[in-house]
N, C-alpha and C positions, 0 to 999 in steps of 0.2 A: 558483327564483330565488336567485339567489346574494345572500351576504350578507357584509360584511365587515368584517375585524378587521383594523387598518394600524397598526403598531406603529412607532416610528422610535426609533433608537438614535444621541445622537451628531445628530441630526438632526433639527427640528421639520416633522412632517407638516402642511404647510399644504392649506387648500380649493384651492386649484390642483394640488399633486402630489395628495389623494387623487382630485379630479375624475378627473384623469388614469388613475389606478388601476383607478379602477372603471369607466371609459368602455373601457380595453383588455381589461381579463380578462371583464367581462360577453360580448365579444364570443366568447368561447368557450362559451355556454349555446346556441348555433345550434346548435352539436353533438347536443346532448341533447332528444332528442326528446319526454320523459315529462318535462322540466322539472328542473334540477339545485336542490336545495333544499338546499344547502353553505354551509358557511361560508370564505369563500378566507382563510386568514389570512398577513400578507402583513407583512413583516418588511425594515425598510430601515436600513441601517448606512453611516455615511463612516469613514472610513480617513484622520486627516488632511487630511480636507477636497480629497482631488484623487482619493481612489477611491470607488465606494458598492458597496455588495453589498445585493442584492435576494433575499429569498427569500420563494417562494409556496407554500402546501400547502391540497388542498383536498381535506380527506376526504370520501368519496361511499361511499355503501353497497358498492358491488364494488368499487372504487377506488378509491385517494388516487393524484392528481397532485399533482406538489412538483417546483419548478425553482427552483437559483439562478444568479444570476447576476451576475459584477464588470465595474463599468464605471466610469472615467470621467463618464459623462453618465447620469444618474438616469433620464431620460426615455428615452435609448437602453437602458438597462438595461430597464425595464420590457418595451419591445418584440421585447425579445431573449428577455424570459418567455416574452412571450405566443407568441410563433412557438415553443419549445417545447414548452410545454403544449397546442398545436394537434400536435404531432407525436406527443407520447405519446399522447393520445385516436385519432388515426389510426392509428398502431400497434395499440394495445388493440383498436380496432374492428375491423382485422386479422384479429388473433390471435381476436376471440370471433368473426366472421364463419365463420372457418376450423374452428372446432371446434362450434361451433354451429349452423352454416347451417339445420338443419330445426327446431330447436326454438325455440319462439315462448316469449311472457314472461322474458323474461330481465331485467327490471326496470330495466338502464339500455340505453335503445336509441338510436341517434344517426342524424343524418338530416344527412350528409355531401352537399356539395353533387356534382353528377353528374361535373361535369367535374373536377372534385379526385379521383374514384374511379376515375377514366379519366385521369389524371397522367401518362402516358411511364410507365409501371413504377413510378412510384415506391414505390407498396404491395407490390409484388414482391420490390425491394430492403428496404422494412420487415420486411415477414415474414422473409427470410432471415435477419435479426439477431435471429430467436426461434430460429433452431435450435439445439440442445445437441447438442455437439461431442464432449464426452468428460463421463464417470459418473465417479465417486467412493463409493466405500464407507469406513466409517471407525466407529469404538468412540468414544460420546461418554464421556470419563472423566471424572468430578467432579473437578473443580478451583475453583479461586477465578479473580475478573478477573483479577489480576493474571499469577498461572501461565499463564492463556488469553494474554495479550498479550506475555507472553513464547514464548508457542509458536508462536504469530503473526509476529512479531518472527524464530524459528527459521527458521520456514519460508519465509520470504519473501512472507507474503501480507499482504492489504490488510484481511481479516476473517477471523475464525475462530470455529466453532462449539463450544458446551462443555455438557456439565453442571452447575450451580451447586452445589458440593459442599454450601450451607446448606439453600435449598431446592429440590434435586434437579429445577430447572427446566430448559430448556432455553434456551441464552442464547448472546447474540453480541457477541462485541467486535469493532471496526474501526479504522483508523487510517481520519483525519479529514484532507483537504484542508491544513487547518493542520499538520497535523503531529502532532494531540494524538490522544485516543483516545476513542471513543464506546463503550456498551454499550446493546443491547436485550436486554429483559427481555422473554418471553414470558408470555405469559396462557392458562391454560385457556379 
């Protein structure tokens, strides 16, 4: 059963918008057939009052789903989650279908409705967008963030991988939708 944390920024979360909230995203626990027991935490922001930015993350033992999304209309926003965190679960179910097919327990199982897995192709054209196109080899060299986002920055990419020359982690910086810059920090 899903459980949830609705945060509003900029914006007072009333019993009508969380109603709302949890009456759409519940509707993706049909997927989950052993019962999703997550916490969807669910983050909503205005812009001046004429944009909102909606973001979901629902971490799950094999998986975390996380969509955001801007909109105009709060309510349209939400719906626009929920239809893609129904496509990432169709995906994933995809891809673990596809490499899993004979092995049983897999701890999250989904129970997709029939004629949704009989779509026109559509899980054909999903799968296609898990194939890897081209490989990369590469020397993680200890650096600090900031070296990292400038080598980012060089290269022309969107994230790059590094060394953390303090503690010899392996770590990632990205440029962010805004423009700014995020870092993950990995864990043993």
């Amino acid at each position: 059963m899903l459980q949830f944390n609705i945060r509003g920024e900029n914006i007072e979360v009333t019993p009508a918008i969380r109603d709302h909230i949890e009456k759409k995203i519940e509707k993706i626990e049909r997927y989950f057939t052993d019962g999703a027991n997550a916490t969807a935490m669910v983050n909503l922001k205005t812009y001046n009052h004429n944009q909102t930015k909606v973001e979901v993350t629902i971490p799950m033992k094999n998986l975390t789903l996380r969509a955001e999304e801007r909109h105009a209309d709060l309510y349209a926003a939400i719906d626009l989650i929920v239809a893609k965190l129904e496509r990432q679960i169709r995906k994933y179910k995809t891809k673990v279908n596809r490499k899993f097919r004979d092995r049983e327990g897999m701890g999250l199982a989904f129970a997709i409705a029939e004629s949704e897995a009989q779509n026109n192709g559509a899980a054909d054209s999903e799968e296609e967008d898990l194939r890897i196109v081209r490989t990369k080899q590469f020397d993680l060299k200890p650096m600090d963030e900031e070296e990292a986002v400038l080598q980012m920055n060089m290269l022309g990419h969107n994230f790059f991988v590094f060394t953390d020359a303090e503690s010899n982690g392996t770590n990632i910086v990205y440029k962010r939708k805004d423009g700014s810059y995020g870092l993950i920090e990995t864990t043993s």
